[in-house]
Structures are given as structure tokens and as C-alpha cells.
C-alpha positions in Angstrom: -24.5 -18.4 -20.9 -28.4 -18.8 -19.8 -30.8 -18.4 -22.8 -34.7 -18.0 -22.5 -36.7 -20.0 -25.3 -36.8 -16.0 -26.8 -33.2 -16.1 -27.4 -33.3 -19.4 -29.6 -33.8 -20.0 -33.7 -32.3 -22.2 -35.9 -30.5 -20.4 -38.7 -26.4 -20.2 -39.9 -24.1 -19.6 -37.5 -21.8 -16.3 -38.7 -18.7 -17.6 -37.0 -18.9 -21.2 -38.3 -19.4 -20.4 -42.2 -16.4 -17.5 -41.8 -14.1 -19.5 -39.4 -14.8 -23.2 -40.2 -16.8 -22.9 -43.2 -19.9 -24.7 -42.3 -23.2 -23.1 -43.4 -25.2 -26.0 -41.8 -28.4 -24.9 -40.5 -27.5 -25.0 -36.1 -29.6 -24.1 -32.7 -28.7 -20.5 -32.1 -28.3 -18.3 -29.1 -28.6 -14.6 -29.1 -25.6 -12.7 -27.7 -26.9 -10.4 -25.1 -24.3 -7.5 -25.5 -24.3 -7.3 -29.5 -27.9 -9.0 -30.4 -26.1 -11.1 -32.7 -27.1 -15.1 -33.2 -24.4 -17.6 -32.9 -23.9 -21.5 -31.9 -23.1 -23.2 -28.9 -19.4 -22.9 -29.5 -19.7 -19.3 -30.6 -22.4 -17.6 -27.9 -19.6 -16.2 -25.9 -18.1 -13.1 -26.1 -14.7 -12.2 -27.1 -12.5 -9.1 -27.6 -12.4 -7.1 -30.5 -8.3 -7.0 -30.5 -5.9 -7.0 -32.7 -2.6 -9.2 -32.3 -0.5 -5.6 -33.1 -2.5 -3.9 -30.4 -1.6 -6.8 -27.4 1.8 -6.5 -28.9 1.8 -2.9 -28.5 0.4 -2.7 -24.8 3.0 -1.3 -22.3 1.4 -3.1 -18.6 2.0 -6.5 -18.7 -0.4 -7.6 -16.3 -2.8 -5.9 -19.2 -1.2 -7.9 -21.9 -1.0 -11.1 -20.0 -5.2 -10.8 -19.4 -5.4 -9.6 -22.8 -3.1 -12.7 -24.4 -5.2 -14.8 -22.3 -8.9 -13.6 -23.6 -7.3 -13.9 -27.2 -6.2 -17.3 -27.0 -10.1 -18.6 -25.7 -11.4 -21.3 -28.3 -14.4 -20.5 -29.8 -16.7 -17.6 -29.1 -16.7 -14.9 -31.3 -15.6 -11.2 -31.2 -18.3 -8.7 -29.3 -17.7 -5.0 -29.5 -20.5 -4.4 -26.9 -18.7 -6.6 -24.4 -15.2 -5.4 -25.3 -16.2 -1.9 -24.6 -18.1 -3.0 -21.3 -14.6 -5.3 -20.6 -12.5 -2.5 -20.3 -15.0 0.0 -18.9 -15.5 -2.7 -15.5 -11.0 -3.2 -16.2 -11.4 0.4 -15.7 -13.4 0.7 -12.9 -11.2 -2.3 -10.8 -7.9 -0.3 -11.1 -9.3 2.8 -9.9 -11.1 1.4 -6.8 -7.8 -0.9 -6.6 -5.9 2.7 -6.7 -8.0 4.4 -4.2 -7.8 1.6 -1.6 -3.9 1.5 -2.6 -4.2 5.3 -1.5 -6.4 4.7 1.3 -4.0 2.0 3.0 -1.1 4.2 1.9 -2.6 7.5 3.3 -3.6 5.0 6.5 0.5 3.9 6.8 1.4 8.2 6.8 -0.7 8.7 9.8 0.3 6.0 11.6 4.0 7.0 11.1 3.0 10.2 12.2 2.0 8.9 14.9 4.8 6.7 15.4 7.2 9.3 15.1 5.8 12.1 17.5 5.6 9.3 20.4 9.0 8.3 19.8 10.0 12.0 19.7 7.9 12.6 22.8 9.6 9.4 24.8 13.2 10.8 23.8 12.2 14.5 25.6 11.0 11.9 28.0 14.3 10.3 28.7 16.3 13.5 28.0 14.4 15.2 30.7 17.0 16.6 33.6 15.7 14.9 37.1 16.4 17.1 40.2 18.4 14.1 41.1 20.8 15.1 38.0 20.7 18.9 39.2 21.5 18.0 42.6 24.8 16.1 41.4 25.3 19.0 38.8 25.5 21.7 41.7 27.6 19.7 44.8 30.2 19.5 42.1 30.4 22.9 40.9 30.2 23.9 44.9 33.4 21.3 45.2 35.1 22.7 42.3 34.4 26.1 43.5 35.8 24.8 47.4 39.0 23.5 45.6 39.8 26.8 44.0 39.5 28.8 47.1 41.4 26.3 49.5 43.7 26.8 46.7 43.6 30.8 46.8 42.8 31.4 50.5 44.3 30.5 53.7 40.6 28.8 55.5 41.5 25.7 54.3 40.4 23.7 57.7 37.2 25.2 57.0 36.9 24.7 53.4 38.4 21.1 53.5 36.0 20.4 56.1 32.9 21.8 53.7 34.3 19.7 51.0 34.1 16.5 53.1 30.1 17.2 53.2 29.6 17.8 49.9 31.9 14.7 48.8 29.1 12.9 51.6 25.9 14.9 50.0 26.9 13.9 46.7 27.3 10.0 47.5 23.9 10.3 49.5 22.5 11.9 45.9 23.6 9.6 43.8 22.7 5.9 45.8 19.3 7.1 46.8 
């Protein structure tokens, strides 16, 4: 942590006659969140956290940062930062959250997408070709040919109609 010549004095550091209990007279550093003076090994800030309360924390990527800012040797324990800590913690998830919403939001449209060009290419495929409706009709005319050779006696005439349809139809289909 950068200090001016303004943030310097030589006094007791409040960490090292609690903690360690030295009261030697040390080069101190204000802290620039709580004003306080401390040492070298004590300038930085810490968070104001119990053991209990980690314990008690239900994320565990919450508690794993948390564990991890507890077990930092030396510093000493800030209130100013710890409330500006979890203000900018804060401020991460919910810009995290809205890109995560963004992206997902992003990923609906494009499956929207997605799905009406597939839906589009099946009425595509399922579309009947005048090639189709040609072979639909030369065999309802044969079927309709068979039945009345069968009921009627022009069957030179309807055996001979057949024969062109049977022909019409194989022209259809290999063209």
C-alpha cells in the first residue's frame, strides 16, 4: 500500500501491542479506509469476520474467498474496507448475473431462431411437388379403369387406356 510522507509517524502500533504484545515505538502508516495508524505488517486491511459467521455462510465459493481473506498473516481488521469488500462482491455477482442473463436471453433467441428454420425446412420438404400429384392422380385414373373393366364390357378400350396411363406414370416418375 503507497503512503505519502502525510501518512507516516512514529508511535505504537495497535495490532502489535494487542496481538504480539509489543508496545515498541514503529514507522506507521495510516490506513486509508479506517484512518487508523498501523505498522508495516499491519497497514493492510482485513475483514471484520467472525469464524461462526464463515462457518455459517451457505455459498461456498463465498466461504472459500472468505476462509481465504481470514487466514492472511498480518494486517489488521478494517470495517471501512469490509463494508466496501462486500459492496464491490456485490456489485461483481450482479453484473456476473446480468451478463449470465444476457448470454442466456442471447442462447433463447437463437433457438428461436433455430427452431422456426428447421420448422420452416420441414414444410419445405413436406411440400407436395406437382410431380407427386401427377403420380397421385394416373393411379387413381388406373384404379378407377380397373373397376370399370371389371363392371363393364369396353374392356379393349379401357385395357388399352390403362396401357397409357401405366406409360404416363413411368414417364412421371423417371423424369
Amino acid at each position: 500500500m503507497e503512503n505519502s510522507n502525510e501518512n507516516i509517524k512514529f508511535g505504537i502500533c495497535l495490532e502489535c501491542k494487542v496481538r504480539e504484545g509489543d508496545s515498541s515505538e514503529k514507522k506507521l502508516y495510516q490506513c486509508p479506509y479506517c484512518k487508523e495508524w498501523f505498522c508495516e505488517k499491519h497497514i493492510e486491511p482485513k475483514l471484520v469476520i467472525t469464524w461462526n459467521a464463515i462457518e455459517r455462510t451457505k455459498d461456498p465459493i463465498l466461504k472459500e474467498k472468505l476462509y481465504e481473506e481470514w487466514r492472511k498473516e498480518g494486517g489488521h481488521p478494517c470495517s471501512v474496507w469490509t463494508m466496501q469488500y462486500f459492496e464491490n462482491l456485490e456489485m461483481k455477482e450482479r453484473e456476473e448475473r446480468e451478463k449470465f442473463l444476457k448470454a442466456l436471453d442471447k442462447l433463447e433467441k437463437m433457438e428461436e431462431i433455430n427452431l422456426y428454420t428447421k420448422s420452416s425446412k420441414k414444410f419445405s420438404k413436406e411440400k407436395i411437388s406437382s410431380k407427386d400429384i401427377a403420380v397421385v392422380s394416373i393411379l387413381l385414373l388406373c384404379i378407377f379403369l380397373i373397376l370399370l373393366n371389371y363392371f363393364t364390357a369396353a374392356r379393349n378400350i379401357t385395357i388399352s387406356l390403362f396401357i397409357l396411363l401405366i406409360l404416363a406414370l413411368i414417364i412421371v416418375i423417371f423424369r
